[in-house]
C-alpha positions in Angstrom: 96.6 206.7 136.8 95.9 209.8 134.8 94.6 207.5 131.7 92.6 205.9 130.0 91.9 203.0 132.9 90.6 206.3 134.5 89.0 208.8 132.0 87.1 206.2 129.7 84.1 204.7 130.4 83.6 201.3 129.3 80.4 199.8 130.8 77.2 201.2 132.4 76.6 200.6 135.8 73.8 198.2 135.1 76.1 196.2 133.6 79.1 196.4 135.4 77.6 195.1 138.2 76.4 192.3 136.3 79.6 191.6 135.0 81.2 191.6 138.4 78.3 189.6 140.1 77.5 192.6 142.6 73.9 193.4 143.3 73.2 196.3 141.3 71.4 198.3 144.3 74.9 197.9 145.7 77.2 199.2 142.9 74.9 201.9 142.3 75.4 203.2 146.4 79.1 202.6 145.9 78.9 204.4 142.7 76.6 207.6 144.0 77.4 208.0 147.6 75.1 207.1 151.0 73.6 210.1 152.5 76.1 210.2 154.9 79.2 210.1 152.7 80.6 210.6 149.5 81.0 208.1 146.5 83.7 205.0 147.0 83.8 204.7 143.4 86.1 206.7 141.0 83.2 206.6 138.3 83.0 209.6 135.6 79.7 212.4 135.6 76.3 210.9 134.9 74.8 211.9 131.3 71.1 212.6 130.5 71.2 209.4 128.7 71.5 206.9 132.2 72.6 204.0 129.8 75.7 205.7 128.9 79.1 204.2 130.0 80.1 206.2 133.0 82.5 203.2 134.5 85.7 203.4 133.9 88.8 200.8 134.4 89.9 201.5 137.6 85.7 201.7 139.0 85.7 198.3 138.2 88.9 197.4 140.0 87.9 199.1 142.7 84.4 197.7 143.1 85.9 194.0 142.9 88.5 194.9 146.1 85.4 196.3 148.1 83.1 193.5 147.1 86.2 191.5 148.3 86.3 193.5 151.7 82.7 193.3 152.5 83.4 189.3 152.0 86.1 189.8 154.3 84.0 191.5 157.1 84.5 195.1 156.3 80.9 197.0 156.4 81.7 199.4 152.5 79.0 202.1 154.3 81.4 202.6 157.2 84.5 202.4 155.1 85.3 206.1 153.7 86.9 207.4 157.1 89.0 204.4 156.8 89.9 205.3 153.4 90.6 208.6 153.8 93.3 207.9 156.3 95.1 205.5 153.6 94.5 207.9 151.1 96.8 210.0 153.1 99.2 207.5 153.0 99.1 205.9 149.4 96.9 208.4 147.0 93.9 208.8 146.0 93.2 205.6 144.3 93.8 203.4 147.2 91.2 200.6 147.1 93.4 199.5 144.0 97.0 200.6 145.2 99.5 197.9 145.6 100.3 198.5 149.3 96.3 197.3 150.0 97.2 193.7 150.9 100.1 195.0 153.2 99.8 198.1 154.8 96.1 199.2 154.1 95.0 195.4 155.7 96.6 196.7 158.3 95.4 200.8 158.6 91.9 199.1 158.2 91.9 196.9 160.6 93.8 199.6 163.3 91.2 202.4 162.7 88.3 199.5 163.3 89.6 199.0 167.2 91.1 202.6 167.5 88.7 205.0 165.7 84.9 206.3 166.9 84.1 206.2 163.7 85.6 202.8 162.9 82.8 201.3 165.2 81.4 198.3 163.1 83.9 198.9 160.4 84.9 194.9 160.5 82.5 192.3 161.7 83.9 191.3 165.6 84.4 187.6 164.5 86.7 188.5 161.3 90.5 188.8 162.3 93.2 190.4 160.5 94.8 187.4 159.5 91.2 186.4 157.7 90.8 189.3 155.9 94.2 189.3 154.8 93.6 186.2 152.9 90.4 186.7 151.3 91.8 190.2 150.2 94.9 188.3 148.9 93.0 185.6 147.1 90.5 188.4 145.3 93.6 190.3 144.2 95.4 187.9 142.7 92.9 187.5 140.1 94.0 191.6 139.4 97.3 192.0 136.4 98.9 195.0 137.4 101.0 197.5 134.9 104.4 198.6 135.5 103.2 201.6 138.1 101.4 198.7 140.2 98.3 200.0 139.3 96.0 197.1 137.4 96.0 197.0 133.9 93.5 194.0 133.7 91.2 192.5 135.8 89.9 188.6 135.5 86.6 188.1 136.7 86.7 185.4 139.0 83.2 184.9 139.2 82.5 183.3 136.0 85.2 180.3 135.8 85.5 178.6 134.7 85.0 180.6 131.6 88.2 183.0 131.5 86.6 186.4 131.3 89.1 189.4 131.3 88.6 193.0 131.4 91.4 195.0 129.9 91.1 199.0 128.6 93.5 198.4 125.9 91.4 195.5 124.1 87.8 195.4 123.0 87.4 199.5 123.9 87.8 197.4 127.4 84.5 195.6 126.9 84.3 192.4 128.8 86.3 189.0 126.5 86.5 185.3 126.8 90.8 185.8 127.3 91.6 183.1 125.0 89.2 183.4 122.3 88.9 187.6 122.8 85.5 187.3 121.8 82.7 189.7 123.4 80.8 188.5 125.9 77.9 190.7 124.9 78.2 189.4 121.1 78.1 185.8 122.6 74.8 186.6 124.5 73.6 188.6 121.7 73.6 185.0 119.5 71.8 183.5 122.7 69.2 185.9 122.5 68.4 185.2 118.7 68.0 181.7 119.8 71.1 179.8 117.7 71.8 176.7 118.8 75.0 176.7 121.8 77.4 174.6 119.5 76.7 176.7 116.3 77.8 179.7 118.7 80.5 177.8 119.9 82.0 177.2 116.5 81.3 180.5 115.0 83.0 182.7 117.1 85.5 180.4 118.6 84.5 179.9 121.9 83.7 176.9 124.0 79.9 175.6 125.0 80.9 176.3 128.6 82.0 180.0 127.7 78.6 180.4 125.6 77.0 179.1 128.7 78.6 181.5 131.0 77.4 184.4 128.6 74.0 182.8 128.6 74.1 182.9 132.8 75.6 187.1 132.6 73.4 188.2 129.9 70.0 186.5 129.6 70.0 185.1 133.6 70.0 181.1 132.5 72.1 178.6 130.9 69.9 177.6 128.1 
């Protein structure tokens, strides 16, 4: 995954977070590290200037599985010996590896029962089988490229507007897929205070879509 899903920033982390409906305080530990452990997130060095895009691609795929773990059960502060062991196994990006839903499921849920440090990895009243399918429903909302890696992610969050994430369009900025208009020059229209339909039918969205950029943006649907 030596490219551009890793090396280019495309968001801040302000806004990623936004975009992926994560608590910032969250994606921000994810991002940085706890005191006790490293960073979970691939995200690139942090410039003097904080508003600078220093998420690339692949943070944002990876963010989206954990947030889908930690709806699964899986404590994300307790998770990096867990990872380790399947980076072992299937490389160094492994939160966004294909063999996640299969064999990692399984690796995570082992080293919960097995490991000292697992201890409170996965909530006692989660099984396998449960996280298994809330993993599986998160990641089928990932496209994946050729190397199984993703190659564009759909933010389920925000249907039913279809918003799509993808390196290789937009300088990966978030789009409304069928329209591939900016969700930021949507909200940017919202701000100025034009009317939703006028927005609508200039940039070839739908009400709904200018709605949803309304909610990400400005925090209401006008």
């Amino acid at each position: 995954m030596d490219d551009i899903r890793t090396r280019t920033g495309l968001l801040n982390q302000s806004d990623a977070a936004r975009f992926l409906g994560i608590p910032q305080q969250t994606f921000n530990h994810w991002a940085r590290g706890y005191e006790r452990g490293r960073p979970l997130l691939h995200v690139l060095p942090q410039p003097i200037e904080h508003r600078m895009a220093t998420v690339p691609f692949v943070a944002m795929a990876e963010a989206y599985v954990l947030d889908a773990l930690r709806a699964a059960g899986v404590k994300p502060r307790k998770i990096r010996p867990a990872l380790e062991r399947l980076q072992r196994e299937f490389g160094q990006y492994v939160l966004v590896a294909p063999e996640l839903a299969t064999d990692g499921i399984d690796v995570l849920w082992d080293f919960s029962k097995t490991s000292p440090e697992g201890e409170g990895l996965i909530e006692g009243t989660t099984g396998q089988r449960v996280i298994r399918e809330i993993v599986t429903d998160y990641l089928q909302y990932i496209v994946r490229a050729e190397d199984g890696y993703p190659a564009m992610l759909r933010l389920r969050h925000w249907a039913p507007s279809k918003i799509v994430v993808d390196p290789l369009r937009s300088f990966g900025q978030p789009i409304f897929e069928e329209s591939r208009t900016r969700v930021s020059d949507v909200a940017a229209m919202v701000r100025a205070g034009e009317d939703f339909e006028v927005i609508a039918d200039e940039l070839g969205v739908t009400v709904e879509d200018v709605r949803t950029a309304a909610r990400i943006f400005v925090g209401h649907a006008a």
